[in-house]
MOPAC internal coordinates of N, CA, C and O (Angstrom, degrees):
PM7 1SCF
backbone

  N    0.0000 0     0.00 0     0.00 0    0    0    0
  C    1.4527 1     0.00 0     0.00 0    1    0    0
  C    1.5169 1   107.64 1     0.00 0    2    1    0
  O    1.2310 1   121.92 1   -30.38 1    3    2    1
  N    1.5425 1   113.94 1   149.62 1    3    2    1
  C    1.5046 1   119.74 1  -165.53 1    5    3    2
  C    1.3559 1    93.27 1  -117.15 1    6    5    3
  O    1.2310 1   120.03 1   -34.06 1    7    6    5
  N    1.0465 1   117.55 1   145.94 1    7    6    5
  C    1.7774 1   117.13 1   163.82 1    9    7    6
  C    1.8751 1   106.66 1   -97.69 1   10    9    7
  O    1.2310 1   118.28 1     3.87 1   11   10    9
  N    1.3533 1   120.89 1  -176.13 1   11   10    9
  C    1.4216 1   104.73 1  -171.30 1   13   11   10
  C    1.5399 1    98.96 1   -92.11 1   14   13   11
  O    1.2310 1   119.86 1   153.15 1   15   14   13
  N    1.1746 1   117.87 1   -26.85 1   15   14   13
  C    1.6009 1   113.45 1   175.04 1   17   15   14
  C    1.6514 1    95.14 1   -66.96 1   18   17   15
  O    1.2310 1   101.32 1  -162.08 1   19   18   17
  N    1.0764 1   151.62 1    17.92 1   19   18   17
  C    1.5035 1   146.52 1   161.86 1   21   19   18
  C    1.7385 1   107.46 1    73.63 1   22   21   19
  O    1.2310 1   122.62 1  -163.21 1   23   22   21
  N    1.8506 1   112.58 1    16.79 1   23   22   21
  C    1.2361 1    88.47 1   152.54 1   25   23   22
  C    1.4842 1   131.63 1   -61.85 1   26   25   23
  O    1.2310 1   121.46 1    -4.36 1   27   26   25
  N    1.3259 1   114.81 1   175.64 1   27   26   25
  C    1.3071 1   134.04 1  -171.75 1   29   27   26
  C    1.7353 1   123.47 1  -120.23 1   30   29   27
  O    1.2310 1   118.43 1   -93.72 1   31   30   29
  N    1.2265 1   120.59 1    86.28 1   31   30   29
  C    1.4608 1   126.38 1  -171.91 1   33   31   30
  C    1.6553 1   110.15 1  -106.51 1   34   33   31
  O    1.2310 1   123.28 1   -38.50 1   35   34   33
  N    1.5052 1   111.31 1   141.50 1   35   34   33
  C    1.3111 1   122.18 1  -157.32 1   37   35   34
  C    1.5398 1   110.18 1  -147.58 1   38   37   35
  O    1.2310 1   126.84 1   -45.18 1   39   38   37
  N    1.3111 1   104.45 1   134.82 1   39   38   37
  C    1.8662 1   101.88 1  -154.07 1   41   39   38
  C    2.0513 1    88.17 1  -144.13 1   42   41   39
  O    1.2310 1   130.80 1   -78.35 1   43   42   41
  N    1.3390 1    96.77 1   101.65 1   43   42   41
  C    1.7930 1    92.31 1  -175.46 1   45   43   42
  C    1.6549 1    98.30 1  -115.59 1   46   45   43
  O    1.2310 1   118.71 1   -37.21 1   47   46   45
  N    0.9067 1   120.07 1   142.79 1   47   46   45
  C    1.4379 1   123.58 1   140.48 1   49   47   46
  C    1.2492 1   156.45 1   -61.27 1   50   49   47
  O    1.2310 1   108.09 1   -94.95 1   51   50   49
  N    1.1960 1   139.85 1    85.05 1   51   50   49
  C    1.3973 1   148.32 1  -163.25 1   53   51   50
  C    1.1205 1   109.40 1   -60.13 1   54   53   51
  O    1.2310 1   129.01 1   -52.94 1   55   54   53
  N    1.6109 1   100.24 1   127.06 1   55   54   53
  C    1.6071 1   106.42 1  -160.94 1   57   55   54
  C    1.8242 1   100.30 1   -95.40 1   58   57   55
  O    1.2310 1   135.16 1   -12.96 1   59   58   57
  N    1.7377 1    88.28 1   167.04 1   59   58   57
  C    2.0025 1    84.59 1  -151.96 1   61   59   58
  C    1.4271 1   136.70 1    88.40 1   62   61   59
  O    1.2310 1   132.01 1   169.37 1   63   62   61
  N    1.7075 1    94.41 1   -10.63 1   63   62   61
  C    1.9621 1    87.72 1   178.67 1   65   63   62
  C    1.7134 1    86.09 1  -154.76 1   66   65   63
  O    1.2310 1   133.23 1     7.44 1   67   66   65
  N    1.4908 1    92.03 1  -172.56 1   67   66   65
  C    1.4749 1   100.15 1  -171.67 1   69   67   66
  C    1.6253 1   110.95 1  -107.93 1   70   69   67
  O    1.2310 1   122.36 1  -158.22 1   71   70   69
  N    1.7253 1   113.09 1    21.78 1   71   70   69
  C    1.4451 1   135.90 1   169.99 1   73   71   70
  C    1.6846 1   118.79 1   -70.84 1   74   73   71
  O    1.2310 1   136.00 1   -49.99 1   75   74   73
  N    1.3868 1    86.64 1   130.01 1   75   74   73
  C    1.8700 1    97.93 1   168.99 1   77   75   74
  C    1.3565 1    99.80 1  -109.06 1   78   77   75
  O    1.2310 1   130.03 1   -17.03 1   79   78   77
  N    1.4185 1    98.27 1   162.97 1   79   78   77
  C    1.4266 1   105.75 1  -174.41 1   81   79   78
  C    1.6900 1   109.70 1  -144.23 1   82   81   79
  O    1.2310 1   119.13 1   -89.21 1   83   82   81
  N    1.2356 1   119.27 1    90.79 1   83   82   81
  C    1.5878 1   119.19 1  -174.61 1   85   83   82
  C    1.0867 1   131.73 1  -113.13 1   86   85   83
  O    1.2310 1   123.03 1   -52.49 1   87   86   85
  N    1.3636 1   111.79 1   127.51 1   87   86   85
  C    1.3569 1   118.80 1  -151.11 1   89   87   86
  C    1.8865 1   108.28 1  -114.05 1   90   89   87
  O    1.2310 1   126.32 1   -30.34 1   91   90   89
  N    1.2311 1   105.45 1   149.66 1   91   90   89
  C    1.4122 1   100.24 1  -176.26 1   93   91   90
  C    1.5178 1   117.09 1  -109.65 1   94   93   91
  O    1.2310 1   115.24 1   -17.08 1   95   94   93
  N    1.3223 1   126.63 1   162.92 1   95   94   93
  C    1.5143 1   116.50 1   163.79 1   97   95   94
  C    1.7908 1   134.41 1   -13.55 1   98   97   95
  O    1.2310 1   140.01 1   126.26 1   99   98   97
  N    1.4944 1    78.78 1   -53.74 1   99   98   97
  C    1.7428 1   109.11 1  -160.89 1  101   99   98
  C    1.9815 1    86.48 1   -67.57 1  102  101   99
  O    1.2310 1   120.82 1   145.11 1  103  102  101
  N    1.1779 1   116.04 1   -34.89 1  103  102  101
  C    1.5481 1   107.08 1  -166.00 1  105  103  102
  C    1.9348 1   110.28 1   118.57 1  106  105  103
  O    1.2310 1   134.13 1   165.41 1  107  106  105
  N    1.1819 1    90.28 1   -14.59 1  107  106  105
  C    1.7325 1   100.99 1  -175.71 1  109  107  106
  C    1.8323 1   116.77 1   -71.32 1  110  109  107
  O    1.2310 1   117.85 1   -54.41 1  111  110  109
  N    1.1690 1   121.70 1   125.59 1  111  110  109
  C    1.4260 1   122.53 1  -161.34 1  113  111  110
  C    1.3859 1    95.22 1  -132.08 1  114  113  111
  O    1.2310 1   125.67 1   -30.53 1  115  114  113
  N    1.5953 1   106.71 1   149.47 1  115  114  113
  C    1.3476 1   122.35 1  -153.17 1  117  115  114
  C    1.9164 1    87.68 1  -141.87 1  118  117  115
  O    1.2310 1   107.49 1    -4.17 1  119  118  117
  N    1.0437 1   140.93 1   175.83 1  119  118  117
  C    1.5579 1   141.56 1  -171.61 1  121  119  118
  C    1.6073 1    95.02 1  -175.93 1  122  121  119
  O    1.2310 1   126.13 1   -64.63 1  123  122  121
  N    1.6593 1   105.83 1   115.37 1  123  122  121
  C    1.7701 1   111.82 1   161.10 1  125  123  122
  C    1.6981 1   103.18 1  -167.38 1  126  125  123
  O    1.2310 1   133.20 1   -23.37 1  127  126  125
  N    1.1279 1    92.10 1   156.63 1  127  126  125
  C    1.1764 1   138.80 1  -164.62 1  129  127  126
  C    2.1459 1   110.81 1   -57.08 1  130  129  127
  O    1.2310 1   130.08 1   148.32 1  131  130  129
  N    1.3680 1    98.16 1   -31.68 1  131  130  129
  C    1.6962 1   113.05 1  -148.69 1  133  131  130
  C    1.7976 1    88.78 1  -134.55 1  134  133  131
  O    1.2310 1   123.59 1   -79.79 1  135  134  133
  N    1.2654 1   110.72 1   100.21 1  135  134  133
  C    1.6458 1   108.48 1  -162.57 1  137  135  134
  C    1.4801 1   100.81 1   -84.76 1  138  137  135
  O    1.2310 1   122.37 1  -166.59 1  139  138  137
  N    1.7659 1   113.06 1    13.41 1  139  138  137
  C    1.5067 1    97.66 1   176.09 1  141  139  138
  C    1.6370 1   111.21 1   -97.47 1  142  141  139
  O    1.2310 1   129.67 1   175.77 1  143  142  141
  N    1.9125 1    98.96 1    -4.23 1  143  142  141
  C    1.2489 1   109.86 1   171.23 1  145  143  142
  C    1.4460 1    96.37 1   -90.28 1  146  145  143
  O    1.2310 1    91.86 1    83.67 1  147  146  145
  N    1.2396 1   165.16 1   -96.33 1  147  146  145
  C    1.3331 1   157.38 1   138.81 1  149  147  146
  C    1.8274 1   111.60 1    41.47 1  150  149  147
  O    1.2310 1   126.05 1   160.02 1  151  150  149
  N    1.1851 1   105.97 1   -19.98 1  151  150  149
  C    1.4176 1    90.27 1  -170.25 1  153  151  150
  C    1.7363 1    87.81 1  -120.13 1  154  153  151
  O    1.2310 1   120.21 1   143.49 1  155  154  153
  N    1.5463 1   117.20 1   -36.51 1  155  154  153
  C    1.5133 1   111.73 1   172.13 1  157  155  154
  C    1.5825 1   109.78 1   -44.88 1  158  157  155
  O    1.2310 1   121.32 1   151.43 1  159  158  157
  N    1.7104 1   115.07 1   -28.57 1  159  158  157
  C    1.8384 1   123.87 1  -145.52 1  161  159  158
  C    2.1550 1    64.07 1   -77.24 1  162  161  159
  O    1.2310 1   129.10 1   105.99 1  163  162  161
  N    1.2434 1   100.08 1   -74.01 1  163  162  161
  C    1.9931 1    93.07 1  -159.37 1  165  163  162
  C    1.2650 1   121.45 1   -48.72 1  166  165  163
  O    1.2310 1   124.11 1   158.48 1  167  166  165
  N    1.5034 1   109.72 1   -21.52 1  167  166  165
  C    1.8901 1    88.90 1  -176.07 1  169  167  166
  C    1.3582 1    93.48 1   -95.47 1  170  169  167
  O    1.2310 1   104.31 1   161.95 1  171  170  169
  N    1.8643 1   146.56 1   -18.05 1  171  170  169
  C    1.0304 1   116.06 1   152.58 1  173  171  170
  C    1.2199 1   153.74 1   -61.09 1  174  173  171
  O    1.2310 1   126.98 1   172.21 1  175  174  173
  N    1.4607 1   104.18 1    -7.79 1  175  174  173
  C    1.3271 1   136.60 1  -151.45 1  177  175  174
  C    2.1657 1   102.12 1   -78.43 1  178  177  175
  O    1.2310 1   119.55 1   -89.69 1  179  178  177
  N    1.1628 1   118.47 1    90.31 1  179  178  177
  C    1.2528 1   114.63 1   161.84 1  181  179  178
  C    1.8005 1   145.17 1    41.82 1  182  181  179
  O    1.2310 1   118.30 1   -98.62 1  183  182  181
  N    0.9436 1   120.84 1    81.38 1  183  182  181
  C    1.7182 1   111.91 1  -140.76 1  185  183  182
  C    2.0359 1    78.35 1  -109.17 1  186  185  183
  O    1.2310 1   134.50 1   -38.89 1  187  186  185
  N    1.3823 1    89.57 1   141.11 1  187  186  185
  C    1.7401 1   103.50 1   168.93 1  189  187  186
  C    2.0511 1   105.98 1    84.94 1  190  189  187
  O    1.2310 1   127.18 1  -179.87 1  191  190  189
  N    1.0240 1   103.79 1     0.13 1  191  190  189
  C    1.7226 1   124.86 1   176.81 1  193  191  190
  C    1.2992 1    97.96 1   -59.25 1  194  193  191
  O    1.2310 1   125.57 1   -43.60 1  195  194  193
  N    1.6191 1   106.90 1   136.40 1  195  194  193
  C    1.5127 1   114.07 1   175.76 1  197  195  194
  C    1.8474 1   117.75 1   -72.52 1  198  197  195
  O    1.2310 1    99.52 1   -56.87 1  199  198  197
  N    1.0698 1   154.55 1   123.13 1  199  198  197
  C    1.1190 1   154.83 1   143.42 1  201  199  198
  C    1.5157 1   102.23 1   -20.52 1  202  201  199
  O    1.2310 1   120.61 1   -52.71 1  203  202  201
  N    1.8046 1   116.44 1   127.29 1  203  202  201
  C    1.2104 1   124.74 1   152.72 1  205  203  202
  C    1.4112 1   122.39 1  -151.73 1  206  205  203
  O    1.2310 1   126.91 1    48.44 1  207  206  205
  N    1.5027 1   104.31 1  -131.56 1  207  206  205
  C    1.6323 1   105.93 1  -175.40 1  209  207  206
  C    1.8309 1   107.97 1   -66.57 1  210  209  207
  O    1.2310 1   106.27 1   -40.73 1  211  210  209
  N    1.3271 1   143.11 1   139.27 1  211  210  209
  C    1.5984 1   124.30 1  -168.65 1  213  211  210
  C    1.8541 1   104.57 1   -65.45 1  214  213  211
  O    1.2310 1   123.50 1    -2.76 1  215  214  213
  N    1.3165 1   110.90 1   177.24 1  215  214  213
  C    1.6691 1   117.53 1  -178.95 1  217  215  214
  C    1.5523 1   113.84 1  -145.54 1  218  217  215
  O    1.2310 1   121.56 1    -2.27 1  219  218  217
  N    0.3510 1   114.61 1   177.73 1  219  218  217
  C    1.8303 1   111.32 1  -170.63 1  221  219  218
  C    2.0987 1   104.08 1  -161.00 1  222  221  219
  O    1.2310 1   137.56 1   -65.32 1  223  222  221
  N    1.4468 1    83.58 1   114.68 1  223  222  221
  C    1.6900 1   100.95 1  -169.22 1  225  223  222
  C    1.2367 1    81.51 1  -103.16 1  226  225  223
  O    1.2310 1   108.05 1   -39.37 1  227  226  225
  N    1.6248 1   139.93 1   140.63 1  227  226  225
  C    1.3119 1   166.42 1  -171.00 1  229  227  226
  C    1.6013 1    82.91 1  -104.96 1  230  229  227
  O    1.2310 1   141.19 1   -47.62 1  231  230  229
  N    1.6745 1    76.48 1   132.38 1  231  230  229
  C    1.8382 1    97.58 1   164.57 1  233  231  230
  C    1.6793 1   106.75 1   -80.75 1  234  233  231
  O    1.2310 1   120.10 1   180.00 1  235  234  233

């Protein structure tokens, strides 16, 4: 998924389990189970946020 400023958001599945794994522009990664929660985590997820080291928010 593209945002209109041309970020770049990315939501894969880990193979072997029933885990998503979505990742945002900034590098920040979020992991759950229910991709309608997974897709609420990106469009809530922070707009104008600086890019840095990645982070990982537990489902």
């Amino acid at each position: 998924m593209s945002g209109p400023t041309g970020e770049v958001y990315r939501i894969d599945w880990l193979p072997g389990t029933d885990t998503l794994r979505g990742r945002c522009h900034c590098g920040r990664e979020h992991t759950a189970q229910d991709p309608a929660e997974m897709w609420e985590w990106m469009l809530a997820h922070p707009r104008g946020h600086m890019t840095g080291a990645p982070r990982e928010d537990s489902a």
